[in-house]
C-alpha positions in Angstrom: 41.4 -20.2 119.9 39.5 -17.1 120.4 40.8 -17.2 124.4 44.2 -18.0 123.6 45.8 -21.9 123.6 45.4 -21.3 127.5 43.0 -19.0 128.0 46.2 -16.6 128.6 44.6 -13.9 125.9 41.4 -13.9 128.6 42.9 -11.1 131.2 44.1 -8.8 128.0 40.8 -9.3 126.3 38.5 -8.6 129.1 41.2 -5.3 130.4 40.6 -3.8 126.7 36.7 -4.0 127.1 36.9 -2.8 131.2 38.8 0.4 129.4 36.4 1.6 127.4 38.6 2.8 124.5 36.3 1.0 121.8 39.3 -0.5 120.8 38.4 -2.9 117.9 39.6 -6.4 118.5 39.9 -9.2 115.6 40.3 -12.8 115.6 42.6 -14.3 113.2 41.6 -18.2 111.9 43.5 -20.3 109.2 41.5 -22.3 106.8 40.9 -25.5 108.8 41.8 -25.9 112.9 40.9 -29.3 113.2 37.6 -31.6 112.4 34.8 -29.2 112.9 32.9 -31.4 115.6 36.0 -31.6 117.8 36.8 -27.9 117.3 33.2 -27.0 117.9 32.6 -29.5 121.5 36.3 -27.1 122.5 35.0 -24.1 122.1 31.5 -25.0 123.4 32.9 -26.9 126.4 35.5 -24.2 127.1 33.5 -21.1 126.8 35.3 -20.0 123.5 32.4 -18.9 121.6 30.9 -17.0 125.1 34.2 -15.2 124.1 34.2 -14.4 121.0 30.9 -13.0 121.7 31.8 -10.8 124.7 35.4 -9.5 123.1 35.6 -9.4 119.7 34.4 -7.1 117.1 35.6 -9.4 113.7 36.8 -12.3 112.6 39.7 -12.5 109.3 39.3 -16.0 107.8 42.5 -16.6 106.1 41.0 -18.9 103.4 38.5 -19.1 101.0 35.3 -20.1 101.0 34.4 -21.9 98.4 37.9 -24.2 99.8 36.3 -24.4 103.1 33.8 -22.8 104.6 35.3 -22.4 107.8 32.9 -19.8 109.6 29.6 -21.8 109.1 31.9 -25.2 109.6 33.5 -23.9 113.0 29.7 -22.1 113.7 31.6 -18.6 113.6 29.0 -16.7 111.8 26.4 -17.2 114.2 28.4 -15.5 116.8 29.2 -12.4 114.9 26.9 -12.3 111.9 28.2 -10.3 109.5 31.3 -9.6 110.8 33.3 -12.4 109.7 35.5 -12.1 106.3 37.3 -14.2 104.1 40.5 -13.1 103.1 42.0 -15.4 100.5 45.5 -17.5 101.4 47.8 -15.4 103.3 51.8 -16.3 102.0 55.4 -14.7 101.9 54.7 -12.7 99.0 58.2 -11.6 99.0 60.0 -11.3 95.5 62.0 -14.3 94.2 64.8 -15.6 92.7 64.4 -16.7 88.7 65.1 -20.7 88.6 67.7 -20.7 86.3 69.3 -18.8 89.3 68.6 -21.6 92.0 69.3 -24.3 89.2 73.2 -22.8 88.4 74.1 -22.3 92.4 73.1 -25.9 93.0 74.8 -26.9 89.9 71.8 -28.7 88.1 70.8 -28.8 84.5 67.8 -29.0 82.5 66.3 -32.2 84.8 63.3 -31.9 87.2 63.7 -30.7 90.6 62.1 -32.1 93.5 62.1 -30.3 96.7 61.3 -32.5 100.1 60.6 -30.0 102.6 58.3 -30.2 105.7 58.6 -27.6 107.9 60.4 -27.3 110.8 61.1 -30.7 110.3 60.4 -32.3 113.7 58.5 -34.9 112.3 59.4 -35.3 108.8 61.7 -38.3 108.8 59.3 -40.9 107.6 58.5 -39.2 105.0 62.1 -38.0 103.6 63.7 -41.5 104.1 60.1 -42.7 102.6 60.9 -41.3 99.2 64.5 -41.8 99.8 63.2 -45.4 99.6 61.0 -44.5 96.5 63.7 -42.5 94.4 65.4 -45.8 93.1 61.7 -46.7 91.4 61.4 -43.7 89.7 62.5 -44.1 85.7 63.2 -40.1 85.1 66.4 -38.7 86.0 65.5 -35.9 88.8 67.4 -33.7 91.0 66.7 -33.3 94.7 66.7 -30.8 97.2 65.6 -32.4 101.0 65.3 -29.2 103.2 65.4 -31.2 106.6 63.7 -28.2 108.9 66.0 -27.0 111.8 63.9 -29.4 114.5 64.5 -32.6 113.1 66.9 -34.9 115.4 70.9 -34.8 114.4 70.8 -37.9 114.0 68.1 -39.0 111.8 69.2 -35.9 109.7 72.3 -37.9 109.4 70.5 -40.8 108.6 68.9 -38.9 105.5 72.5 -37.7 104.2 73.7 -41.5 104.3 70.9 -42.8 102.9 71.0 -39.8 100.4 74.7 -39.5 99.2 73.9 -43.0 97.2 71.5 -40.8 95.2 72.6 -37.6 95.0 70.0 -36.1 96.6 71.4 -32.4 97.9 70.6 -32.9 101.8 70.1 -29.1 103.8 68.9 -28.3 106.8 67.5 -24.7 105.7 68.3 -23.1 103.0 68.4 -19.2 102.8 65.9 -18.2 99.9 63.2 -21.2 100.5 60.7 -19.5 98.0 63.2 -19.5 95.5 63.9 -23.1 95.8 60.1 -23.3 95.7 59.7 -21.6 92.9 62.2 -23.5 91.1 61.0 -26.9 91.4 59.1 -28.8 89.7 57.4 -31.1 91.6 57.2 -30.2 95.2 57.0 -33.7 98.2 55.9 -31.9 101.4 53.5 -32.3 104.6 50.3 -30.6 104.9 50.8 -27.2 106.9 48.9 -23.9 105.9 52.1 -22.5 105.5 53.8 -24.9 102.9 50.5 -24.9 101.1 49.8 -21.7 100.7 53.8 -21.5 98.8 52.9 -24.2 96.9 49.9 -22.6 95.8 51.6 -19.2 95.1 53.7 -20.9 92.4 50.8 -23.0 91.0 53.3 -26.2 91.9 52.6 -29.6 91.6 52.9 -31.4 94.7 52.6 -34.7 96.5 51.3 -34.1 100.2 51.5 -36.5 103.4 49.8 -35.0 106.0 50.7 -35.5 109.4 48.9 -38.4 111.0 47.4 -35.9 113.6 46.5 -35.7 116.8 44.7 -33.0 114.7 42.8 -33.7 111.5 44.2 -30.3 110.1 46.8 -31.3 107.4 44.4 -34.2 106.3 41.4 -32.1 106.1 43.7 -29.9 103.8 45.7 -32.4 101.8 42.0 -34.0 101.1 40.2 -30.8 100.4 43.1 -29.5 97.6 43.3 -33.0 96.1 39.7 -33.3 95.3 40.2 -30.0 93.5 42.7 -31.2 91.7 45.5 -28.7 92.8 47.8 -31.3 94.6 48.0 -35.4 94.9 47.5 -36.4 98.7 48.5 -40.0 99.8 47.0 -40.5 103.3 49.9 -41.1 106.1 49.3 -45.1 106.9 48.7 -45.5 102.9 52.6 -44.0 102.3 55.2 -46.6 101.2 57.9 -46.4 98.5 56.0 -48.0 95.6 52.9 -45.7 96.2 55.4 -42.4 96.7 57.2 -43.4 93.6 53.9 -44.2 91.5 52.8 -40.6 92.7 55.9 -38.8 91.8 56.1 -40.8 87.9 52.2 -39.5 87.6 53.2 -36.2 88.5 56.2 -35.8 86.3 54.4 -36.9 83.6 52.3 -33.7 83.6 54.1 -30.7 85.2 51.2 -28.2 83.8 50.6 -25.8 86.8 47.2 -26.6 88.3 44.2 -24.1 87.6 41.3 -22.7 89.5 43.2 -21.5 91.9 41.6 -20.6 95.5 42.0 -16.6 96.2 45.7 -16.3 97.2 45.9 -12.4 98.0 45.4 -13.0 101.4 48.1 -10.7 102.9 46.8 -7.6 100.9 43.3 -7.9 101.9 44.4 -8.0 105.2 46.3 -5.2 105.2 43.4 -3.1 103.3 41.0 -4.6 105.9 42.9 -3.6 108.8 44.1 0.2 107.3 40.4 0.5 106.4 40.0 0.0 110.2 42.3 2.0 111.7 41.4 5.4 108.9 37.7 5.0 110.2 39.1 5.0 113.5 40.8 8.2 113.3 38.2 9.9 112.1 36.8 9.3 115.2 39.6 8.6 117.8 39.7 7.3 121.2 41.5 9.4 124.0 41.9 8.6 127.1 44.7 10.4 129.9 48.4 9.5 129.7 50.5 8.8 132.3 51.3 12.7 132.5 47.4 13.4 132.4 47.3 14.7 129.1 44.9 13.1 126.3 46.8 9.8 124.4 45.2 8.6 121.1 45.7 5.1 120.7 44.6 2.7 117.8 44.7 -0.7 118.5 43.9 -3.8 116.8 44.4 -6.9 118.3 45.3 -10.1 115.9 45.5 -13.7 117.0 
């Protein structure tokens, strides 16, 4: 939201501007908010694009277009015309763990991996005891690793380790090195986020996704979009049950090839370039203004939501 979830960015936004320090100021947006018709009524009905307008200088689309064409979707680029940019899918890009690594610390051998992860976790039960449920249908011996998320409920975290200890399915609640784990699996049973996705599609994994049932059409939108382009399998929430889980998860097994035609997924270095290109134009020209001791401060600031 370009005025903040509450309009709380509002007061900082129109201070900046009152200043005059030409300070630049960017809007951040993932791929997808929600359903482009509810997202656009918001920001008409609460004065969001008025803001964009009056405050901002860019926009940083962290997505692809040719995924998603978020600005003319959300009606961005008619606000700021030719200041909006895509950026490609912005991920951890930290350095990982080989698998053979992940696969002797959780003493595994040469079967599949599965990793069940969904975030924090706060809503994830249905689908972990779902495909708790669907394991037994599965024919090829697997291994598991269920990373709860810190927020689900004690007790239907407990649930999952009964249910699991049947099966051998490794239950955590977070592991330390997740894009290791990532990186070792081979078949990857998640929710929807832009977060999760964008890991998934750092390490070209195959993955079964359940989005969340909303109130927002986000994850759908997402799990949808990626599953059309072949990159991911997507069962809908109210379509999820253990036959249709374990169907997905033989089918997906059965060819472990890493998806192609990847979306652009160097996202965190074109923002980075973006925003150094930025601030080395700005010091070629840079805005002073008195300190507090009345001598001349020159500040750079770009402001990122």
């Amino acid at each position: 939201m370009p005025g903040g979830a509450n309009r709380d960015l509002v007061p900082a936004l129109r201070l900046i501007r009152s200043l005059n320090y030409s300070t630049r100021v960017v809007l951040g947006v993932r791929d997808i908010i929600d359903d482009p018709a509810v997202t656009c009524a918001v920001w008409r009905r609460e004065g969001f694009y008025d803001t964009l307008r009056r405050y901002y200088d860019s926009v940083l689309i962290y997505g692809s277009p040719d995924v998603f064409a978020t600005a003319a979707k959300y009606e961005i680029d008619g606000v700021l015309p030719g200041e909006v940019r895509y950026c490609g899918y912005v991920c951890n890009m930290d350095p990982v763990k080989d698998s053979q690594h992940v696969r002797d610390k959780l003493e595994i051998g040469d079967e599949p991996i599965i990793v069940v992860m969904a975030g924090g976790g706060a809503d994830a039960f249905r689908l972990m005891e779902m495909y708790l449920k669907a394991l037994p249908l599965v024919d090829t011996r697997t291994a598991t690793v269920m990373v709860t998320g810190p927020f689900m409920p004690e007790e239907q975290r407990k649930t999952l380790r009964d249910q699991a200890r049947e099966f051998g399915v490794r239950v955590r609640t977070s592991v330390s090195d997740s894009l290791s784990h990532l990186n070792a699996a081979d078949l990857v049973v998640s929710m929807a986020g832009y977060n999760t996705v964008s890991e998934i599609l750092r390490f070209r994994k195959r993955a079964i996704l359940v989005p969340r049932p909303g109130p927002s059409l986000e994850q759908r939108m997402r799990a949808r979009i990626f599953s059309e382009r072949g990159l991911v399998t997507a069962i809908e929430p109210e379509d999820l049950s253990a036959p249709r889980l374990a169907t997905a998860i033989t089918k997906s097994l059965e060819n472990l090839t890493a998806p192609s035609e990847m979306p652009m997924m160097h996202g965190i270095s074109t923002v980075k370039n973006t925003l150094l290109n930025w601030l080395g134009a700005d010091r070629a020209s840079p805005r002073s203004w008195p300190d507090q001791h009345g001598s001349p401060a020159r500040v750079n600031l770009t402001v990122l939501r």
